[in-house]
Biopython code that builds the backbone (N, CA, C, O; Angstrom):
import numpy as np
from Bio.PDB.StructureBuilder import StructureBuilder

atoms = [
    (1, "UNK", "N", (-44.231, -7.110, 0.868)),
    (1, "UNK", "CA", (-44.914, -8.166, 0.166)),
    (1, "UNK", "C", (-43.925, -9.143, -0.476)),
    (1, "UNK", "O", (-44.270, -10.322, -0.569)),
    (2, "UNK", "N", (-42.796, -8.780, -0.902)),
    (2, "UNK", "CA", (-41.948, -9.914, -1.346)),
    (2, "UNK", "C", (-40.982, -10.848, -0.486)),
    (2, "UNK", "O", (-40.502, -11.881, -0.954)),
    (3, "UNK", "N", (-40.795, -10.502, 0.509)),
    (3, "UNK", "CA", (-40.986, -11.243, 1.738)),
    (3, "UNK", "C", (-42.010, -12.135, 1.646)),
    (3, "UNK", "O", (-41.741, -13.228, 1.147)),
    (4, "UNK", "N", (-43.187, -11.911, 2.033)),
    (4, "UNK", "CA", (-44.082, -13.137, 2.108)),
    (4, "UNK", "C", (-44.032, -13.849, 1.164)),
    (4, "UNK", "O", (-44.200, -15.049, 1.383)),
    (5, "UNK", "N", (-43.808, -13.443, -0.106)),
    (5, "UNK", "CA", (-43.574, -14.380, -1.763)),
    (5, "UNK", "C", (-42.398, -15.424, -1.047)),
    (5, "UNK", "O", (-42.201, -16.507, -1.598)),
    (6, "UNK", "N", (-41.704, -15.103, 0.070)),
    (6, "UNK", "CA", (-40.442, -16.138, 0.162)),
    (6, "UNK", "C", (-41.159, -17.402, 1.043)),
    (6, "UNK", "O", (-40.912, -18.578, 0.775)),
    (7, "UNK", "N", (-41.694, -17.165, 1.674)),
    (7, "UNK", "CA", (-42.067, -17.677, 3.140)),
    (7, "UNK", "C", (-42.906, -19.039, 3.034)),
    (7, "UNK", "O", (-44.050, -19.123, 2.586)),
    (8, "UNK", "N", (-42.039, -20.199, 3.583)),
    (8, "UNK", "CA", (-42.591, -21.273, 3.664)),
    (8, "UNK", "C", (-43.213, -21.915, 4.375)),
    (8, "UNK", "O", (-42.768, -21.960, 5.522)),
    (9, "UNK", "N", (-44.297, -22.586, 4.140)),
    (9, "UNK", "CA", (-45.359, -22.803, 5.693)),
    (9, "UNK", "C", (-45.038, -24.081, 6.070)),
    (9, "UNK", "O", (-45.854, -24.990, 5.916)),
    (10, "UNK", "N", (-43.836, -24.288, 6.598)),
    (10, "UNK", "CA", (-43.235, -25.720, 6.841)),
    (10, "UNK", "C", (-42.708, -25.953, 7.820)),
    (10, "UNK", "O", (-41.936, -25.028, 8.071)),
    (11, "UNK", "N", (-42.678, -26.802, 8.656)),
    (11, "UNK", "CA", (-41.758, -26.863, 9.909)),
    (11, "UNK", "C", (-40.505, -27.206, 9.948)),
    (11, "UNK", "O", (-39.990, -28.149, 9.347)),
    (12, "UNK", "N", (-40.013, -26.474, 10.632)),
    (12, "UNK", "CA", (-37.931, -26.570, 10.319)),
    (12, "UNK", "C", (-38.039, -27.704, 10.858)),
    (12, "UNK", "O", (-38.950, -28.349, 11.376)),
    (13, "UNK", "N", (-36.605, -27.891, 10.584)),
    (13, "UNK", "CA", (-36.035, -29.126, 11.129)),
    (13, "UNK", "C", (-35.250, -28.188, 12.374)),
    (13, "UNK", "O", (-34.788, -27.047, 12.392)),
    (14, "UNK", "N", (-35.366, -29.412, 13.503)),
    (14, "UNK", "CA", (-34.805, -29.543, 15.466)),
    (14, "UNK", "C", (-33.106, -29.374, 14.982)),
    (14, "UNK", "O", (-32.380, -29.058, 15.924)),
    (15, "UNK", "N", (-32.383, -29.554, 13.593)),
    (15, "UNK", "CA", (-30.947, -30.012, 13.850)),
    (15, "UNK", "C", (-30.730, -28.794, 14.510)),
    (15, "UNK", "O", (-31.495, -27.835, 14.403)),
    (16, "UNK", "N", (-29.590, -28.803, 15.270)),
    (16, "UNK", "CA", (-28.449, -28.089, 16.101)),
    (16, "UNK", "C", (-26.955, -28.113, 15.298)),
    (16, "UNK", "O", (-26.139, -27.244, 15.605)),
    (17, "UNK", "N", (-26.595, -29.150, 14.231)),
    (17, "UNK", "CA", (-25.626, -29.385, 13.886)),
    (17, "UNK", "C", (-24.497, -29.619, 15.038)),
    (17, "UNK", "O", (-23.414, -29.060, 15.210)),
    (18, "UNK", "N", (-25.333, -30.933, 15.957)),
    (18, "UNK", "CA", (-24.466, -31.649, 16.885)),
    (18, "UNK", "C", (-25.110, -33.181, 16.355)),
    (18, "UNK", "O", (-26.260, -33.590, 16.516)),
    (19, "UNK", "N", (-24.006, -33.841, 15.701)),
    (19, "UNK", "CA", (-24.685, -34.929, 14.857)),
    (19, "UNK", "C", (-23.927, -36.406, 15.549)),
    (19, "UNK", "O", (-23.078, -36.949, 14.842)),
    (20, "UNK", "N", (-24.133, -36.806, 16.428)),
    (20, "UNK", "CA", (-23.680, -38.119, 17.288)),
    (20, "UNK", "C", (-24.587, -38.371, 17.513)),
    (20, "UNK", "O", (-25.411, -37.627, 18.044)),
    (21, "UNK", "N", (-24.847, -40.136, 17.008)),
    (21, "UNK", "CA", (-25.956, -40.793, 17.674)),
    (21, "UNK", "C", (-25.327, -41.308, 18.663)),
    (21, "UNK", "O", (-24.151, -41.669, 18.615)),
    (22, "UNK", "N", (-26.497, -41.428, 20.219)),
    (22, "UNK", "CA", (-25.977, -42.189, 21.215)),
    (22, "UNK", "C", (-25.872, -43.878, 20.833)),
    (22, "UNK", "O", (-26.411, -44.304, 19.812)),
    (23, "UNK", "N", (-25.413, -44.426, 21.403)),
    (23, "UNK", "CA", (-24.635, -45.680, 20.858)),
    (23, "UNK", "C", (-26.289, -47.024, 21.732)),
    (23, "UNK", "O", (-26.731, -48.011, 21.143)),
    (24, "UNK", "N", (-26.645, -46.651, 22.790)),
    (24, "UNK", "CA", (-27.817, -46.828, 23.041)),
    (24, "UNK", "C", (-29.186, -46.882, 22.893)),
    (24, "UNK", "O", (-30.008, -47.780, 22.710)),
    (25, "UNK", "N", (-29.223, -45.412, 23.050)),
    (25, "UNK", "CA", (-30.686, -44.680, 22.311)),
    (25, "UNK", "C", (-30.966, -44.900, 21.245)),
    (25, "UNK", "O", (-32.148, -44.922, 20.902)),
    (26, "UNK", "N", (-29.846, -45.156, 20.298)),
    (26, "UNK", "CA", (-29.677, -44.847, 19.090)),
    (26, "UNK", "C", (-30.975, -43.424, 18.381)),
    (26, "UNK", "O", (-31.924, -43.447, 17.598)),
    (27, "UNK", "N", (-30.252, -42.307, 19.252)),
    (27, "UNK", "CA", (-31.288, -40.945, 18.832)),
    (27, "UNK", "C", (-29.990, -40.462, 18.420)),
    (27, "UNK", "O", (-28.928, -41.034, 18.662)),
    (28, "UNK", "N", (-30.148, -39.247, 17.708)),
    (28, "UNK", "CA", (-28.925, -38.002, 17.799)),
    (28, "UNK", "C", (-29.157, -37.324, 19.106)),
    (28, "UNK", "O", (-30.265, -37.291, 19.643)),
    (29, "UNK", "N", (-27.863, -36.678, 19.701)),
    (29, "UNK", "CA", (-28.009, -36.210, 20.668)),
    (29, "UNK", "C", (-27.909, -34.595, 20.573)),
    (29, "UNK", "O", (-28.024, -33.928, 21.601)),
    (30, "UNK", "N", (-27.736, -34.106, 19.567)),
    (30, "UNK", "CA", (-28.319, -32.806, 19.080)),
    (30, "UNK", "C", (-29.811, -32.526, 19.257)),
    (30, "UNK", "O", (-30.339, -31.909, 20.182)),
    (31, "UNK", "N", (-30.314, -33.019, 18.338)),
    (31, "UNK", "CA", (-31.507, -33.349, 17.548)),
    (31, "UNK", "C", (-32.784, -33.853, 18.363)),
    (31, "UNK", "O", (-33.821, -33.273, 18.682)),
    (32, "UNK", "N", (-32.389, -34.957, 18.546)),
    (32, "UNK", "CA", (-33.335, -35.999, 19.530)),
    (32, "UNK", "C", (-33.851, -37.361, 18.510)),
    (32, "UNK", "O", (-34.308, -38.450, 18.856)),
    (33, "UNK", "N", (-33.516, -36.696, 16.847)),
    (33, "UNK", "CA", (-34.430, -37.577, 16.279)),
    (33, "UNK", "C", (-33.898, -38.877, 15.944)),
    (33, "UNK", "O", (-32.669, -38.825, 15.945)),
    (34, "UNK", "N", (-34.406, -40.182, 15.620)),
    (34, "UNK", "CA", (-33.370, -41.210, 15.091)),
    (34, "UNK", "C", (-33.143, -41.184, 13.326)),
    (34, "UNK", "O", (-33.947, -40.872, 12.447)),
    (35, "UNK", "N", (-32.058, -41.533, 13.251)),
    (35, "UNK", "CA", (-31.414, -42.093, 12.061)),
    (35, "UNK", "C", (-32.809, -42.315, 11.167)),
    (35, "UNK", "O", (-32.685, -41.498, 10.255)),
    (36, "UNK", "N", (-33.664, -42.789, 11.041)),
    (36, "UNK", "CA", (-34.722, -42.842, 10.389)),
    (36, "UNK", "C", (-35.513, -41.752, 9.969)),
    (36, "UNK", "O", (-35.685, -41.447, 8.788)),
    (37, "UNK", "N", (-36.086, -41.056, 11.127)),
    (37, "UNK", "CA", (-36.350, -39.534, 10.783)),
    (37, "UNK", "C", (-35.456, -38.746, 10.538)),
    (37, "UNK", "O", (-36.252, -37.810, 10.463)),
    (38, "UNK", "N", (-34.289, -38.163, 10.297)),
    (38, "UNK", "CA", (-33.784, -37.392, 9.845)),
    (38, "UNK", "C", (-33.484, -37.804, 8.831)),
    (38, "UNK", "O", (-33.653, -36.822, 8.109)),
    (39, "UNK", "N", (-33.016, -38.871, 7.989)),
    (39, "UNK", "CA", (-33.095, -39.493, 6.661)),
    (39, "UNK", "C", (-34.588, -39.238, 5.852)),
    (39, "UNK", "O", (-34.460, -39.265, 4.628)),
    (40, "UNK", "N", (-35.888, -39.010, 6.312)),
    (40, "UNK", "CA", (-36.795, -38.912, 5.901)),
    (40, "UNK", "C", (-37.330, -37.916, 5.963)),
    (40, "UNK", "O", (-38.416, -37.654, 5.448)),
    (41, "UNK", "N", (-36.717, -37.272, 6.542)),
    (41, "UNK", "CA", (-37.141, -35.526, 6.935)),
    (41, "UNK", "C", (-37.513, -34.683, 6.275)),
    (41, "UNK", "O", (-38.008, -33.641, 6.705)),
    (42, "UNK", "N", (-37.338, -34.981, 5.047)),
    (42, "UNK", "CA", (-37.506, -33.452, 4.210)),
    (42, "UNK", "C", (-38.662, -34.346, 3.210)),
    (42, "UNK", "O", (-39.478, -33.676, 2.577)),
    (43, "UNK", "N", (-38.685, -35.375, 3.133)),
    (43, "UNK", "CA", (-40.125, -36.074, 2.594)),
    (43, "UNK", "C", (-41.136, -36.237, 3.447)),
    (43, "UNK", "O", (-42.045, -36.925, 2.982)),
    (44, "UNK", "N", (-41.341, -35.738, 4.833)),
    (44, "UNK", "CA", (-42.214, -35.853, 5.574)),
    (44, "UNK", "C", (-43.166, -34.811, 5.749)),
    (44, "UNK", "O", (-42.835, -33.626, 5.729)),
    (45, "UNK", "N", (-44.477, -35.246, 5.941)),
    (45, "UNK", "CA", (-45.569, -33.665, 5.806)),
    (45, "UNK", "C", (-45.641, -33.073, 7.437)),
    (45, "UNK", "O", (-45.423, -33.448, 8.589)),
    (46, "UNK", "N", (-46.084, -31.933, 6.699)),
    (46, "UNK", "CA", (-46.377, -30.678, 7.967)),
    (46, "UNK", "C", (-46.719, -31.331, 8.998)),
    (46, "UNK", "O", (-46.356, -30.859, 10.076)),
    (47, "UNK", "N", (-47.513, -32.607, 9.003)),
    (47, "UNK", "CA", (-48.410, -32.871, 10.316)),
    (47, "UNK", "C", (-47.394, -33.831, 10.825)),
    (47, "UNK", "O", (-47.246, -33.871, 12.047)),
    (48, "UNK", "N", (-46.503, -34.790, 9.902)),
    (48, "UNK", "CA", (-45.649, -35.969, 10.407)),
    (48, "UNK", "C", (-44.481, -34.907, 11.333)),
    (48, "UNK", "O", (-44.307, -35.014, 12.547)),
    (49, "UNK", "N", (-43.949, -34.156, 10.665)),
    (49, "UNK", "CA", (-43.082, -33.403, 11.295)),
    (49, "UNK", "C", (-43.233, -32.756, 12.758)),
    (49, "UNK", "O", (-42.285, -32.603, 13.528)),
    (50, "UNK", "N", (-44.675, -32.369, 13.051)),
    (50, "UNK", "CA", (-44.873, -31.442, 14.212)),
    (50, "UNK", "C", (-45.114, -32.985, 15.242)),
    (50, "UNK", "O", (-44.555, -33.068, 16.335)),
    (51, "UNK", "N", (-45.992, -34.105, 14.714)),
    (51, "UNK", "CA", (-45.748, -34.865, 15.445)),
    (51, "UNK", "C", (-44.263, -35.852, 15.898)),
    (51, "UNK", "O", (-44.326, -36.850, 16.616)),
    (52, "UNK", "N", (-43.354, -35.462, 15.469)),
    (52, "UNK", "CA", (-41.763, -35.644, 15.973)),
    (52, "UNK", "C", (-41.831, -34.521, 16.746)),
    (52, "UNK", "O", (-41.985, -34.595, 17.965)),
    (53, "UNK", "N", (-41.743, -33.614, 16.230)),
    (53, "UNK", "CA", (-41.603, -32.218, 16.956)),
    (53, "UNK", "C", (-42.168, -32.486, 18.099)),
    (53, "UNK", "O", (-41.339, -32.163, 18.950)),
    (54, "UNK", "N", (-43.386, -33.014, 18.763)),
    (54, "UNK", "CA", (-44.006, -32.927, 20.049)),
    (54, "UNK", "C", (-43.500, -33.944, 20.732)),
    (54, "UNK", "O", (-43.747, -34.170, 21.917)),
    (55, "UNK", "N", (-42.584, -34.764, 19.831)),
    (55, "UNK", "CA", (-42.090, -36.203, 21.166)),
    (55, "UNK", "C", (-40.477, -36.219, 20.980)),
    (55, "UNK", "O", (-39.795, -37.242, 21.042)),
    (56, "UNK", "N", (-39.920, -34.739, 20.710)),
    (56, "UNK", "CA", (-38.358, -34.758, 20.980)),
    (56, "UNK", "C", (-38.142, -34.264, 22.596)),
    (56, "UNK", "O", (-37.099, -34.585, 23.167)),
    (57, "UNK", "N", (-39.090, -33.539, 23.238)),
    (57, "UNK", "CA", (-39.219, -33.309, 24.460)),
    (57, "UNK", "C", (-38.915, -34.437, 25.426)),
    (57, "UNK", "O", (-38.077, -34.446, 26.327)),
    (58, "UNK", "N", (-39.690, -35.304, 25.090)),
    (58, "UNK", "CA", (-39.735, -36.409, 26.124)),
    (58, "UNK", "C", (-38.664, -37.499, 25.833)),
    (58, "UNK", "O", (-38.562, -38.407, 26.659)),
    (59, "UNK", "N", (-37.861, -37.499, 24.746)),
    (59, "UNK", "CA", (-36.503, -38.565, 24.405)),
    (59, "UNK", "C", (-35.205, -37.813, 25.112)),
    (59, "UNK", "O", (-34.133, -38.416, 25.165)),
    (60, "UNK", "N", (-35.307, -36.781, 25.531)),
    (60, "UNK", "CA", (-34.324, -36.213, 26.297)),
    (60, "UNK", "C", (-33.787, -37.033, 27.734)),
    (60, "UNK", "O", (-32.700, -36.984, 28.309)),
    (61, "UNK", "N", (-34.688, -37.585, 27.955)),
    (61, "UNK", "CA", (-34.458, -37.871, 29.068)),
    (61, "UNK", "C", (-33.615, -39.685, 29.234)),
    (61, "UNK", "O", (-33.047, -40.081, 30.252)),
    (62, "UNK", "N", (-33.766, -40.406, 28.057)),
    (62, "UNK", "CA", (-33.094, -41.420, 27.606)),
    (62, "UNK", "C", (-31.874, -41.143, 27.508)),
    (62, "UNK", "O", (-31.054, -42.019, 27.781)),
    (63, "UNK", "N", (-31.473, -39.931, 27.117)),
    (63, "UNK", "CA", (-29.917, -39.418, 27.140)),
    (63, "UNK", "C", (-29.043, -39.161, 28.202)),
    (63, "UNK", "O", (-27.816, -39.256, 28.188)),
    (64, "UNK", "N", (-30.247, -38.614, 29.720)),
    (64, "UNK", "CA", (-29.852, -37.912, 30.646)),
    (64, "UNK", "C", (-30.013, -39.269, 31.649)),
    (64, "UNK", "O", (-30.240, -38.825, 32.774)),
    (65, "UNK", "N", (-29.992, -40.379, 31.674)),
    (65, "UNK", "CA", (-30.251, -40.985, 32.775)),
    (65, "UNK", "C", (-28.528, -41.533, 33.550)),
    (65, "UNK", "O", (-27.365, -41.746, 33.206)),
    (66, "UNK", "N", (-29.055, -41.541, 34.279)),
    (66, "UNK", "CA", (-27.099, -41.710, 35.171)),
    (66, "UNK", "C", (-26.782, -42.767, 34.545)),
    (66, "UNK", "O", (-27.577, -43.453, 33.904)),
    (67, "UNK", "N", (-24.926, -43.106, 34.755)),
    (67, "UNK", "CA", (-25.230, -44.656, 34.425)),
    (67, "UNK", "C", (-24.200, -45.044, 35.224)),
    (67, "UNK", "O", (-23.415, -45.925, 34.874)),
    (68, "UNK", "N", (-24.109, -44.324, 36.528)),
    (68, "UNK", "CA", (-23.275, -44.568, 37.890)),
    (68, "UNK", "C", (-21.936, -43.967, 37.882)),
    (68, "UNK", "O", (-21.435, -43.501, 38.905)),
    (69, "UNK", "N", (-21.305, -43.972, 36.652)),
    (69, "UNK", "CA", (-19.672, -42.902, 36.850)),
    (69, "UNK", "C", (-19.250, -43.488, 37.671)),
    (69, "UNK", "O", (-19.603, -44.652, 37.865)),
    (70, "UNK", "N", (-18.241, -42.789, 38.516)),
    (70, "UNK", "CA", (-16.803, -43.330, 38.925)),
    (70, "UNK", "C", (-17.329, -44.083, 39.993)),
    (70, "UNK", "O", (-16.805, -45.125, 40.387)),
    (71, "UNK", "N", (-18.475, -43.528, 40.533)),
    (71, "UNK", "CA", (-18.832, -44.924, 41.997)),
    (71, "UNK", "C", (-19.321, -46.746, 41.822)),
    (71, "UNK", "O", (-19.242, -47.709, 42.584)),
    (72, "UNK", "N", (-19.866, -46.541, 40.324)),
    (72, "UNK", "CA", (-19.993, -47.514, 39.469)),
    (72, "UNK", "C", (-19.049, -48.401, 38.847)),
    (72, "UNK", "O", (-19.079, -49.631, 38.796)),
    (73, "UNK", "N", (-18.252, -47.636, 38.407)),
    (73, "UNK", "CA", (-16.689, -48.539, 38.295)),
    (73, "UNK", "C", (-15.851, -48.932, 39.276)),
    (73, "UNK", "O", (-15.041, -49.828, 39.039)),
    (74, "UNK", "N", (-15.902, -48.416, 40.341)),
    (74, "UNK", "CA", (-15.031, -48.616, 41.533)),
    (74, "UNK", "C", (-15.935, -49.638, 42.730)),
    (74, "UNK", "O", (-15.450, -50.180, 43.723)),
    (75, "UNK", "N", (-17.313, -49.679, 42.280)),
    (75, "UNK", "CA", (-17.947, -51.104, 43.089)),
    (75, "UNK", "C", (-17.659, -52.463, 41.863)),
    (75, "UNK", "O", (-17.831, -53.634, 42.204)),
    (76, "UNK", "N", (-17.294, -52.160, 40.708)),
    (76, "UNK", "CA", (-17.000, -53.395, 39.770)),
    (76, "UNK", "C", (-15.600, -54.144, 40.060)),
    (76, "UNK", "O", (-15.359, -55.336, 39.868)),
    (77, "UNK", "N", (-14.639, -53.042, 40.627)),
    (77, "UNK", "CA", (-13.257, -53.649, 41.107)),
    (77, "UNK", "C", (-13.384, -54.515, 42.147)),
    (77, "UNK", "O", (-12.388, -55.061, 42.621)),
]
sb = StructureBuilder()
sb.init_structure("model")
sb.init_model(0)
sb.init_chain("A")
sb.init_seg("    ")
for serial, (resi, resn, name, xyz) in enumerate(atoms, 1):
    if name == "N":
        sb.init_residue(resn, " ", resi, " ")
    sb.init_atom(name, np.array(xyz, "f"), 0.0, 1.0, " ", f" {name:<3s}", serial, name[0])
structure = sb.get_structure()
């Protein structure tokens, strides 16, 4: 029972403690979240939070898109 006396009904925070925003996205690339939400994070309610929580899934992919590498630089020469 004093266990449960500890227990908070709150949603963690996504950090990873990998804290670089992409210079683009401008998201963290730990995280997923932007500079805005994680500054506001701990003032945000249960429901604001889970709704970040359900759209860090889909910002992943802003991070992952090619952006041509070495075949890309070598058609610019």
């Amino acid at each position: 029972m004093a266990n449960e006396l500890w227990k908070r009904d709150e949603v963690e925070s996504p950090c990873v403690k990998i804290c670089v925003v992409h210079p683009t996205a401008r998201i963290c690339t730990g995280c997923l979240r932007s500079i805005e939400e994680i500054g506001i994070w701990s003032r945000l309610s249960p429901a604001a939070r889970r709704a970040v929580m359900a759209d860090l899934p889909a910002r992943k992919e802003l991070l992952t898109k090619r952006r041509g590498g070495r075949k890309a630089r070598l058609a610019k020469e």
